[in-house]
C-alpha positions as CSV (number, residue, x, y, z in Angstrom):
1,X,5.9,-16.0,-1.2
2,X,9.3,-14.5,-0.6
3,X,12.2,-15.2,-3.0
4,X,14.6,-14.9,-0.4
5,X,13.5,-15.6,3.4
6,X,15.7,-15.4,6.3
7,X,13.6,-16.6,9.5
8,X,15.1,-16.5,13.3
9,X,18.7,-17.3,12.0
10,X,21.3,-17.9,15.0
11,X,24.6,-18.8,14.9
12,X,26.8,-18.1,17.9
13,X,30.7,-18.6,17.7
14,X,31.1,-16.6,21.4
15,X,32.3,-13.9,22.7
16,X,29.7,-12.3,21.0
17,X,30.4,-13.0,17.6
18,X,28.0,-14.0,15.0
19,X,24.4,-13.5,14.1
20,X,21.2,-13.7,16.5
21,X,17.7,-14.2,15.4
22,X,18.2,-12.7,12.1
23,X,15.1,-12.6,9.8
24,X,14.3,-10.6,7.1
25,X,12.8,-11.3,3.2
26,X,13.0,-10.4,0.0
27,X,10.1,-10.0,-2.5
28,X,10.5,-10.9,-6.5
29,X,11.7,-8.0,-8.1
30,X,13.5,-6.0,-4.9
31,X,17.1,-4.1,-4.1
32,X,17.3,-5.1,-0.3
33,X,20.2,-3.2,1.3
34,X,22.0,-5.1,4.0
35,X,24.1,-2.6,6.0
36,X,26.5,-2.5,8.6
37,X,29.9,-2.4,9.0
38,X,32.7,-4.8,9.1
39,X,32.0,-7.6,11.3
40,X,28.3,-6.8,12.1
41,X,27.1,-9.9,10.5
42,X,26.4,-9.4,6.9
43,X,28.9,-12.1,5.6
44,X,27.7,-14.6,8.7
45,X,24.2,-14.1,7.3
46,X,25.1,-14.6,3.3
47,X,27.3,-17.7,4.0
48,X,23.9,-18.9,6.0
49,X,21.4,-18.3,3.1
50,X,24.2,-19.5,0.4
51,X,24.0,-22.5,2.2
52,X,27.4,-22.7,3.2
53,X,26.8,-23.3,6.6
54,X,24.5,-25.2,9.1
55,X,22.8,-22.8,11.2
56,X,22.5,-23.3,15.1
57,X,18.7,-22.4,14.7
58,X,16.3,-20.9,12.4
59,X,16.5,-21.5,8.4
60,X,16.9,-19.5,5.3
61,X,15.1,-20.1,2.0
62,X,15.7,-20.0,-1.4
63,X,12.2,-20.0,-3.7
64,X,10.9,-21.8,-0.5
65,X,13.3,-24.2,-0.1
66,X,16.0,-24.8,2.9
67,X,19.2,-23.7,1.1
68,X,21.2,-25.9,3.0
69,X,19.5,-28.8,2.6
70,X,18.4,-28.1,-1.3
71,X,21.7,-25.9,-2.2
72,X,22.4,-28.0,-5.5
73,X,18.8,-27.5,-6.7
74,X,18.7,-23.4,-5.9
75,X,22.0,-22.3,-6.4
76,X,21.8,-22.6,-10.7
77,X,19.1,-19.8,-10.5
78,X,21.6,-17.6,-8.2
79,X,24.4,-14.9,-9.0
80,X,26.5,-14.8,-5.4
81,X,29.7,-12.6,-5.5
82,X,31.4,-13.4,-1.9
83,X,32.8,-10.6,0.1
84,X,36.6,-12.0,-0.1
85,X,37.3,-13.0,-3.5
86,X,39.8,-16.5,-3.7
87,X,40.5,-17.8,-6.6
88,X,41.9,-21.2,-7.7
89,X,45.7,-21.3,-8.7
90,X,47.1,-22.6,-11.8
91,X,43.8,-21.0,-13.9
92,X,44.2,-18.3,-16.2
93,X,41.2,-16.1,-16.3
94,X,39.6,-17.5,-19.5
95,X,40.2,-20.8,-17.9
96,X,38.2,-19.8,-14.3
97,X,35.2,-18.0,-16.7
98,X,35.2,-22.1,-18.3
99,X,35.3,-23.9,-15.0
100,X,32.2,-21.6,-13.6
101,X,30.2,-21.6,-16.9
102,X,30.5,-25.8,-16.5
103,X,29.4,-25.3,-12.7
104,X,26.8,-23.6,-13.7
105,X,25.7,-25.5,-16.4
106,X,24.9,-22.5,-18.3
107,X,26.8,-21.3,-21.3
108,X,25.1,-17.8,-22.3
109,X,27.5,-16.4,-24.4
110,X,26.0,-12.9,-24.8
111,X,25.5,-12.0,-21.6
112,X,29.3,-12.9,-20.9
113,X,30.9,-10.6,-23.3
114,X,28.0,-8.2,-22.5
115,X,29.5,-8.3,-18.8
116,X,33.4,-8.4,-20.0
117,X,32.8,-5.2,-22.4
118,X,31.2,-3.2,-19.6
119,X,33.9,-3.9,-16.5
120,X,36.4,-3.6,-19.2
121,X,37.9,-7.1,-18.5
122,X,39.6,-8.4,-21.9
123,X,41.9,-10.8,-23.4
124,X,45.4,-9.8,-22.2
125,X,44.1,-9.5,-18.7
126,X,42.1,-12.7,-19.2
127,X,44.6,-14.9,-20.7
128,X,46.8,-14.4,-17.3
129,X,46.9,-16.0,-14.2
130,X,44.1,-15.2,-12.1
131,X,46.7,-15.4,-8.9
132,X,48.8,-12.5,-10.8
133,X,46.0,-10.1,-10.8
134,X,45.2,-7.2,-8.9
135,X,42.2,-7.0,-5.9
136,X,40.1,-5.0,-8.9
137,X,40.7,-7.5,-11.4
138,X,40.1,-10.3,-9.6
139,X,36.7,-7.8,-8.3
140,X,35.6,-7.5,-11.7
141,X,36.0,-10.8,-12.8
142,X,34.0,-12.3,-9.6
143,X,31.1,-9.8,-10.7
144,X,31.1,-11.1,-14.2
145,X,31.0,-14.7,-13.4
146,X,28.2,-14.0,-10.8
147,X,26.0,-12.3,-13.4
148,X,26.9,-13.9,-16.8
149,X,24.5,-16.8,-16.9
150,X,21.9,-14.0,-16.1
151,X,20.1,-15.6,-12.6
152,X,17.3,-14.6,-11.4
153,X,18.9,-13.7,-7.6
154,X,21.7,-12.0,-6.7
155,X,23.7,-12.2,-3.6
156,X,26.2,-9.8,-3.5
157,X,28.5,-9.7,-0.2
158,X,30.8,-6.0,-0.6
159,X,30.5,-6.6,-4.2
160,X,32.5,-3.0,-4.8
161,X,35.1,-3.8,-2.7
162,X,38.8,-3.1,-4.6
163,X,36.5,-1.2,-7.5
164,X,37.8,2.2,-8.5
165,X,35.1,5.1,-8.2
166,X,34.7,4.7,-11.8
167,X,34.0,1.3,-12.1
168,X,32.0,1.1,-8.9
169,X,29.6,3.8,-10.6
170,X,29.3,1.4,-13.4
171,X,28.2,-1.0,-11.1
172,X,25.7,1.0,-9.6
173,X,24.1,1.5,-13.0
174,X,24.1,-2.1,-13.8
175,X,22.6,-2.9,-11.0
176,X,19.7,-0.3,-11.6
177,X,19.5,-1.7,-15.4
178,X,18.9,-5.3,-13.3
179,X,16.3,-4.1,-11.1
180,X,14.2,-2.7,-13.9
181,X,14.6,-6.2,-15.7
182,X,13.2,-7.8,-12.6
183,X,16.1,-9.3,-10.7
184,X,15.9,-10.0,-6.8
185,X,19.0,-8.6,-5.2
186,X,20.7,-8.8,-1.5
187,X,22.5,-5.9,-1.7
188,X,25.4,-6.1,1.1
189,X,28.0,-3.3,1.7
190,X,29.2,-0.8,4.1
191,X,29.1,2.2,1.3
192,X,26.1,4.5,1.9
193,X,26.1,6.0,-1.6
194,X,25.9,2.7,-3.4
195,X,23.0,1.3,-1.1
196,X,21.7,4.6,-1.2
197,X,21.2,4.7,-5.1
198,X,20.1,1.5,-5.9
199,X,17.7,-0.2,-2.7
200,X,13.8,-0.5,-2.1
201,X,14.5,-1.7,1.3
202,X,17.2,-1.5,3.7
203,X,18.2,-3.6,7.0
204,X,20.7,-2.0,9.4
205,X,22.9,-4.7,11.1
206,X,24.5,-4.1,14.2
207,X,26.3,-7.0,16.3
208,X,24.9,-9.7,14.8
209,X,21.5,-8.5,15.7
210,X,18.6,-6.5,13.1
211,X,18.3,-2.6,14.7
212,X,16.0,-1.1,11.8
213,X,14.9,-2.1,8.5
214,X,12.9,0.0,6.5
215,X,11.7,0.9,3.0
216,X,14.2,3.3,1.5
217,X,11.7,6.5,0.2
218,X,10.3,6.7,3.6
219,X,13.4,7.8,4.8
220,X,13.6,10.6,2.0
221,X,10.3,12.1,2.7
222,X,9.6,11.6,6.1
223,X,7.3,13.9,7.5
224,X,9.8,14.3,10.3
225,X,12.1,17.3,9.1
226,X,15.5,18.5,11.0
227,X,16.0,22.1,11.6
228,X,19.1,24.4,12.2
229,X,18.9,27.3,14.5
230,X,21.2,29.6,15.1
231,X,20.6,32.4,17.5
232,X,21.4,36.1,17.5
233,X,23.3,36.0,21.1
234,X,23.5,34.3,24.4
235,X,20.6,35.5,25.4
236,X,17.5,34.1,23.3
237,X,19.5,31.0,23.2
238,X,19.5,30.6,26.6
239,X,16.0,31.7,26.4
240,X,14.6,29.1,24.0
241,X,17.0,26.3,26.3
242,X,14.9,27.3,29.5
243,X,11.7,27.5,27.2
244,X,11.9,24.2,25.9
245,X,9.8,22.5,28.0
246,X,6.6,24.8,27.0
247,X,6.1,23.4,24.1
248,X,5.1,19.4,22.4
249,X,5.9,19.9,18.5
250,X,9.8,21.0,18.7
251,X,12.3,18.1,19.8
252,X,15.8,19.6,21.2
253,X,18.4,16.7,19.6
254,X,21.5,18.7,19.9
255,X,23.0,21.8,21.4
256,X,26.3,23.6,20.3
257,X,26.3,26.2,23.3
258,X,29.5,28.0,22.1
259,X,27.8,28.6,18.9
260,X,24.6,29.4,19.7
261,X,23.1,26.2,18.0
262,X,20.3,23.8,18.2
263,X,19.5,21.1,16.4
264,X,15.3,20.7,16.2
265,X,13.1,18.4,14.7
266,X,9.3,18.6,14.2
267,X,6.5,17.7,12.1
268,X,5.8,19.0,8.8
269,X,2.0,19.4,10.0
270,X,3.6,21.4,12.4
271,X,5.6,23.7,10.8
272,X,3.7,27.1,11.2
273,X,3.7,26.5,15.2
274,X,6.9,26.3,15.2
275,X,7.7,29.9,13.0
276,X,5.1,31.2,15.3
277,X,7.2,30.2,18.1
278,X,10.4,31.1,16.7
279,X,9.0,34.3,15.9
280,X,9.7,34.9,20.2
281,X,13.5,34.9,19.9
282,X,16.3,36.5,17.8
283,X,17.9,34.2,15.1
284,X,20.7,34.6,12.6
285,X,19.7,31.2,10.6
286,X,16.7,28.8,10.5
287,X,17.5,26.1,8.1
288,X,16.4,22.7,7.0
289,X,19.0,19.6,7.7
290,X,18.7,17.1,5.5
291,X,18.8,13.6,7.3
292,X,20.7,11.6,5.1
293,X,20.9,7.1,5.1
294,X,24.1,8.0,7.1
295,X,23.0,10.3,9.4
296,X,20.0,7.9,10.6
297,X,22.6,4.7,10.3
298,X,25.1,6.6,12.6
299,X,21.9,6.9,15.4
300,X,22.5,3.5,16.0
301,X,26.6,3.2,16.0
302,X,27.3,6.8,17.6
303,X,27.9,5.5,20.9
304,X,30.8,3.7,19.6
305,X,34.2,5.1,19.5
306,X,35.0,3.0,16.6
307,X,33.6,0.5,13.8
308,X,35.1,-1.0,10.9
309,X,34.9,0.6,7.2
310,X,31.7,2.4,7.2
311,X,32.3,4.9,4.2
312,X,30.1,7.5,2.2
């Protein structure tokens, strides 16, 4: 059974906004990366399974059970950093670490000051007012209160959001160090590199709707490789243009004409066809393109002139 189960989740607020017939799950144990950028749906669908809100159809599960309906039963077992971090007036930091320990009903000690020691959160930041302190801060100290009673799930909406590069780094390897100790984690951001480095599984969002979810490593060695060709002059380019159609094991999926470039991809099985076929025309470079998490994301969004805070 499924830790984490999103199943045919709608929730339409018009004008196209919101999430439609969302499903996805999460085994014991897994990284699942929740892509997209701002305002595809990723925070719609957390709220959802965080059992914040009602959903128009469909349900989402916690350890088999409705998290709406069974939210005060689940949610003691789950870590959830939300993607815009609010915190109550009036509370100095020590004071907001109390009041979520007491929420939680769990007061593990170690794993606290384990957690403050390695986002570098101590006393003279702590003893402030949380409404005094910075976007990173305030960052930091959401992360620690999501992970210092040590759940067993994390939800984690942006969770890097206001981080410097050095601390998100840190993040990234304490969320490796959690994965090999077992935790189930929804992963959601719109930074390749950090879903990237640390995700089994990932889900491409687009609005409100699923486009693609697949397991990570097939994307690094799929058998399908891209291929750089530039030719020596006009002339065998042209050539291999008009040629194209003569063969089935090279695909043509992009053409700089004032460079003399193509863009191929093929098969590994087919790999000596192709030099054999290359072999007909005059080149200056034959090289292998990497295709990268946001190369194959940008497939789906590259017909759009524009979309919110996608970043490497």
């Amino acid at each position: 059974m499924a830790v984490l189960e999103v199943s045919h989740l709608t929730k339409d607020y018009g004008s196209g906004r919101g999430v439609f017939d969302v499903s996805f799950a999460i085994e014991k144990g897994e990284v699942f990366g929740f892509l997209g950028p701002n305002g595809a749906g990723k925070s719609t669908t957390i709220r959802h399974l965080m059992g914040f809100s009602k959903p128009q159809s469909g349900d989402c599960k916690i350890f088999g059970e409705s998290s709406f309906t069974k939210y005060d039963k689940i949610l003691s077992h789950v870590g959830y950093i939300p993607g815009e971090i609010a915190l109550p007036a009036g509370l100095t930091g020590w004071q907001f670490i109390k009041m979520m320990q007491d929420l939680q009903g769990i007061h593990n000690e170690e794993m606290l000051h384990r957690m403050l020691n390695k986002f570098e959160l101590y006393d003279n930041v702590l003893s402030g007012d949380t409404k005094r302190m910075s976007l990173g801060v305030k960052r930091k100290l959401a992360i620690v209160t999501a992970f210092m009673s040590d759940p067993d799930v994390l939800i984690l909406d942006e969770p890097t959001s206001g981080l410097d590069p050095v601390m998100q780094e840190v993040f990234i390897e304490f969320i490796k160090e959690e994965k090999e100790n077992g935790k189930t984690i929804l992963l959601s951001s719109h930074i390749f590199s950090e879903i990237d480095a640390t995700c089994d599984r990932i889900c491409i969002i687009k609005d409100g709707r699923i486009v693609s979810e697949f397991i990570a490593n097939d994307l690094k060695h799929s058998s399908i490789k891209n291929y750089k060709i530039t030719f020596a002059d006009n002339n065998s380019f042209n050539k291999f243009i008009n040629d194209d159609s003569k063969n089935e094991f090279i695909k043509v999926l992009n053409i700089v004409e004032d460079k003399n470039n193509v863009l191929i991809a093929t098969n590994d099985k087919d790999i000596n066809k192709v030099i054999d076929y290359l072999a007909n025309y005059e080149m200056l470079e034959f090289n292998n393109i990497k295709e990268t998490l946001e190369d194959y994301f940008m497939k789906f969004y590259k017909e759009d002139k524009t979309f919110g805070g996608v970043s490497k």
